[in-house]
C-alpha positions in Angstrom: 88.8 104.2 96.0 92.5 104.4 95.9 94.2 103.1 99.2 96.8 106.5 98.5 94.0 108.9 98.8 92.9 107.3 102.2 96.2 107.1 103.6 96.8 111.1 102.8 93.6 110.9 105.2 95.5 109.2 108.0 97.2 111.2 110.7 99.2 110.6 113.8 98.0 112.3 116.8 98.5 111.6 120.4 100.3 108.2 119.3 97.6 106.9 117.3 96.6 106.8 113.9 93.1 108.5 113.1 90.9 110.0 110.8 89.2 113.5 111.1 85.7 113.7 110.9 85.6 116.3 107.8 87.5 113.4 105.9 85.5 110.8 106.9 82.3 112.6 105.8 84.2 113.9 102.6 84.6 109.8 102.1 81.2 109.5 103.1 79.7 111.7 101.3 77.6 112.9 104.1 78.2 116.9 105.7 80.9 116.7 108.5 77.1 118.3 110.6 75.2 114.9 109.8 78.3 112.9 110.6 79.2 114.1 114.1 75.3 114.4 114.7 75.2 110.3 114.3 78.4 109.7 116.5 76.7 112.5 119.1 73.4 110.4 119.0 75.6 107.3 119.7 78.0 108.3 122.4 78.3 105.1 124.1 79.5 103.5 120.6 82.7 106.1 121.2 84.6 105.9 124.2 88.0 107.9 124.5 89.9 105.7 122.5 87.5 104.9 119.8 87.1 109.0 119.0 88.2 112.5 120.9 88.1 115.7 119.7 91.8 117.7 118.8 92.7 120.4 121.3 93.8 123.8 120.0 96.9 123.2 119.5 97.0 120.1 117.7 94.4 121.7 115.8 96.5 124.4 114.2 99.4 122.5 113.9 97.1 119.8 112.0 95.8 123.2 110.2 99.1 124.4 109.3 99.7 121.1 107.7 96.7 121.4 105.3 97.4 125.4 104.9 93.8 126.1 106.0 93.3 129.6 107.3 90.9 130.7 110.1 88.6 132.4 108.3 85.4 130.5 107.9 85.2 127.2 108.4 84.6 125.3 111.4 83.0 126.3 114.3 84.4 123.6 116.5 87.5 121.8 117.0 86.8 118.5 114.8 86.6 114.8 116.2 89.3 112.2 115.6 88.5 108.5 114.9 90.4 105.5 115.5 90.7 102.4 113.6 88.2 101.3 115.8 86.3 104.3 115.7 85.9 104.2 111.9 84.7 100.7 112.8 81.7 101.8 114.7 80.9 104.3 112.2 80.3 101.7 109.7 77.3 100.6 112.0 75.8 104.1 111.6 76.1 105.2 108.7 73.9 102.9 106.3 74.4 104.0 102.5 76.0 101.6 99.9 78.7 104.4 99.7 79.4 104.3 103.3 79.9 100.7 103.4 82.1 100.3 100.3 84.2 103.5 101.9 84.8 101.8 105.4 85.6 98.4 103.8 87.9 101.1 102.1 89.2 102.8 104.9 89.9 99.4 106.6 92.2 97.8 104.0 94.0 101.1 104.5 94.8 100.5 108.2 95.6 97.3 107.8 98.0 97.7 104.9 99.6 100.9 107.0 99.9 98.6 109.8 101.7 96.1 107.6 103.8 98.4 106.2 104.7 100.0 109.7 105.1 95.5 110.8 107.2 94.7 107.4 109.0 97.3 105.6 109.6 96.8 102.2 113.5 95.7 102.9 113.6 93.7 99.4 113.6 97.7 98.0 116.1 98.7 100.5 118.5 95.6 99.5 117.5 96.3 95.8 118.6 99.9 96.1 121.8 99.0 97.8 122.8 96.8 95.3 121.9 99.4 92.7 124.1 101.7 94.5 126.8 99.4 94.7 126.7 98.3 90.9 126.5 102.1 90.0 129.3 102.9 92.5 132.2 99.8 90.5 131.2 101.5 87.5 131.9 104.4 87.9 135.2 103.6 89.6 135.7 101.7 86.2 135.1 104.5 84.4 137.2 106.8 86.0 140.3 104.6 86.4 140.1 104.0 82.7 139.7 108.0 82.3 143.2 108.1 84.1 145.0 105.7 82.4 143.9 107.7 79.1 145.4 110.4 80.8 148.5 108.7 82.3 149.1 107.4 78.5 148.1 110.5 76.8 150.6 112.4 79.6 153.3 110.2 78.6 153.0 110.2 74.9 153.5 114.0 75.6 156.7 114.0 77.4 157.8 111.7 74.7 157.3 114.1 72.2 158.8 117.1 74.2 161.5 115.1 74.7 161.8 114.5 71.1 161.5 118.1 70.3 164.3 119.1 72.5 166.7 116.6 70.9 165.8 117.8 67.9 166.5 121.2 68.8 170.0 120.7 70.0 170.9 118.3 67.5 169.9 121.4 65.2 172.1 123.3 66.9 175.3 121.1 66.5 174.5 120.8 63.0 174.2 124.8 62.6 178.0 125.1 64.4 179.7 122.4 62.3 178.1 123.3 58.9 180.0 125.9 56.6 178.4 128.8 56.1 177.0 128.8 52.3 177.6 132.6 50.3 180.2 135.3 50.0 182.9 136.0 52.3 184.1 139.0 53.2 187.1 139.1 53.5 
């Protein structure tokens, strides 16, 4: 089972990261009914922190999160497991595919508690460098794009300037040159 698709299954509520009980059984693959029947049988294998169930409002703000609407549905406001609730489950629920699940579900925790202990920084200095590298270059680039344009403005002024002087040197030469044709006289 993909370690991404288990920790889409992980929530934060009331500071702790859980599991709901329709995941859990989806993992399972037992009904949510058959699920919360074997923690219900079990009771003193859940105290408070191990498992509660979601008031109201956390409910519909958890349900506005998956984009689930009212109609149909649940009944009742689901349960919410703890790491060491989902622990305990294990001890219930006997398949092959329950076992291999919470061996699952436990790598999960622990590499979302290593990734919450050690952040991957090597990215974050990877990317800064990236940045950096991508930040000279284009500084490069664009300095070189103005002294094309400093060059390219001065290549114009030269030939303005040429221009001009061509200009009034074509007018001196008009004024000093005899006129060429009849005179009248």
């Amino acid at each position: 089972m993909e370690l991404n698709l288990i920790h889409n299954k992980i929530h934060e509520l009331r500071g702790l990261k859980v599991m709901l009980d329709f995941d859990l059984a989806e993992l399972y693959c037992v009904e949510t009914k058959q699920l919360n029947l074997s923690v219900k049988r079990n009771l003193k294998r859940f105290p408070h922190d191990f498992m509660f169930q979601l008031s109201v409002e956390e409910w519909d703000t958890l349900r506005l999160q998956f984009e689930t609407s009212k109609r149909g549905g649940r009944r009742y406001l689901p349960y919410a497991f703890t790491e060491q609730g989902v622990a305990m489950l294990s001890g219930l629920l006997n398949s092959d595919i329950a076992i291999e699940m919470n061996i699952a579900i436990m790598r999960a925790f622990i590499a979302l508690r290593q990734y919450v202990i050690n952040p991957p920084t090597d990215r974050i200095v990877e990317l800064k460098e990236d940045l950096k590298r991508l930040k000279d270059y284009i500084e490069e680039v664009f300095s070189d794009y103005n002294d094309i344009n400093e060059d390219t403005r001065i290549q114009i002024e030269l030939i303005n300037q040429s221009l001009a002087e061509l200009q009034v040197g074509k007018r001196s030469l008009n004024s000093q040159r005899p006129r060429i044709g009849f005179e009248k006289g």
